[in-house]
C-alpha positions, 0 to 999 in steps of 0.5 A: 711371876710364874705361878706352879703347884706345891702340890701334885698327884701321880697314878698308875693303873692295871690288873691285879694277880691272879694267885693269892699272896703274889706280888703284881706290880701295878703297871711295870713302868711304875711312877717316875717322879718328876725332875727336881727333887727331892720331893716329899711324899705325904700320902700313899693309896690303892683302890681295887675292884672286880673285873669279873665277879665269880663266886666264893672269891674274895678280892683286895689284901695290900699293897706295898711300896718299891724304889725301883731306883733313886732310894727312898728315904727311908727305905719303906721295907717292911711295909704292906698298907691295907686295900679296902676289900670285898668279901665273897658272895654266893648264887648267880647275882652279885650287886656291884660292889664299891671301893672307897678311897683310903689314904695313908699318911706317910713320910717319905722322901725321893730324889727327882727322877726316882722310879717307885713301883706298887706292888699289890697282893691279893690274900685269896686266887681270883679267877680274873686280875681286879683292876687297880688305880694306885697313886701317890700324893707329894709336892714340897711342903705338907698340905693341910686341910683348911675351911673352905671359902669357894667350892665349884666344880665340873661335871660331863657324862662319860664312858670312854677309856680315852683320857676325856675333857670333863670341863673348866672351872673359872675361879673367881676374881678373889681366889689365891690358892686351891686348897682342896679338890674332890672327885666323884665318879658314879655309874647313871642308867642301866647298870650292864653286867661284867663292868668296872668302873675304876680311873683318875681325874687329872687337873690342868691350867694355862694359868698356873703350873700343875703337872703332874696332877693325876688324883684318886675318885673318892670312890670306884666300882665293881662289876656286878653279876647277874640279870638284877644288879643293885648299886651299893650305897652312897659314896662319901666325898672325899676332900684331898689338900693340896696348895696351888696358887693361883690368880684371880680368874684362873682357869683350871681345866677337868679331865677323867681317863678310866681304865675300862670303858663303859657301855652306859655313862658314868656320871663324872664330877670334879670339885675345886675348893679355893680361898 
């Protein structure tokens, strides 16, 4: 019997607008849902970071919601979700700054095919788009948190803008179902100037069927300013539910696509927690 997700993930990323209270749509082709619906949507997010730090400019406002086609059920109009923002900074250095990962819960419905656009505003003019990933979480049926029972992960130094293999994880011969998976994504030796650090990981499997899985890091980065760059503080894991059932010794294969490359590696980990 073939075995295939409940649970699944789908990213779009891009620039930002550059003119206060515009709307942008974060990368036109916006995310096409899969064939065989309808398909529950469960949680919504949107994470946005300086590209170019100048100063006395804020960054970060809301984004909403738009069916370019196939209709939402119901229509999310009106409705702007926050984004996590940075404030504005003065002089000639500006550390780097981090974007957490905020989820919404929703309750959305949408035929299989559906074309749904992320609209994103920013509250004051910037001189350089942010960069943005934003993303849906959906599948069949809500999943839940539960207690952890196996936690692995895999992890690969990587700079490159190129969707990039991170590594396998090989469950173990008791597992049953994925129940959880985390993403950390952190910048390692010397910090360069003028750098984001902002993208998605992705899971696959020859195992079990999973596309599309495209999920958010629990955390991403602006570009700081100046010859002295300090990194903000630690990022919090965090845990997003999921069900995919697997079999015993299934292998699930880690990649990491990042939206601008960096010249010094970041530091990419992925962690799978299964019962």
């Amino acid at each position: 019997m073939e075995l295939i997700a409940d649970t699944h993930g789908m990213v779009v990323v891009g620039p930002g607008p550059t003119a206060a209270d515009t709307d942008q749509i974060i990368s036109g082709a916006g995310i096409i849902l899969p064939a065989g619906g309808p398909w529950k949507i469960f949680r919504v997010w949107a994470q946005g970071v300086l590209a170019t730090a100048t100063a006395a400019e804020k960054q970060g406002s809301h984004f909403r919601l738009n069916a370019a086609s196939g209709d939402l059920e119901p229509n999310p109009q009106p409705t702007r979700f926050p984004i996590p923002s940075i404030g504005s900074f003065l002089g000639a250095v500006h550390d780097v700054p981090m974007c957490p990962l905020v989820m919404h819960d929703v309750d959305y419905t949408a035929p299989g095919k559906s074309t749904i656009e992320f609209i994103v505003q920013e509250s004051t003019a910037v001189t350089v788009a942010a960069q943005y990933a934003c993303g849906i979480i959906f599948g069949k049926t809500r999943p839940t948190m539960k207690p952890f029972k196996f936690v692995d992960r895999a992890s690969l130094p990587v700079s490159s803008a190129a969707e990039t293999a991170v590594g396998t994880i090989t469950l173990s011969e008791k597992a049953k179902m994925i129940t959880a998976v985390c993403g950390m994504l952190t910048q390692d030796g010397v910090l360069t100037t003028a750098e984001e650090l902002i993208g998605f990981f992705r899971l696959g499997s020859d195992d079990v069927k999973m596309p599309p899985m495209q999920l958010p890091f629990s955390a991403v980065y602006g570009a700081g300013l100046g010859a002295t760059i300090a990194n903000p503080n630690y990022a919090v894991p965090v845990w997003i539910p999921v069900n995919i059932p697997v079999e015993g010794g299934a292998r699930i294969d880690c990649f990491v696509d990042l939206n601008t490359a960096v010249t010094n590696p970041a530091d990419v980990e992925i962690f799978v927690a299964y019962e």
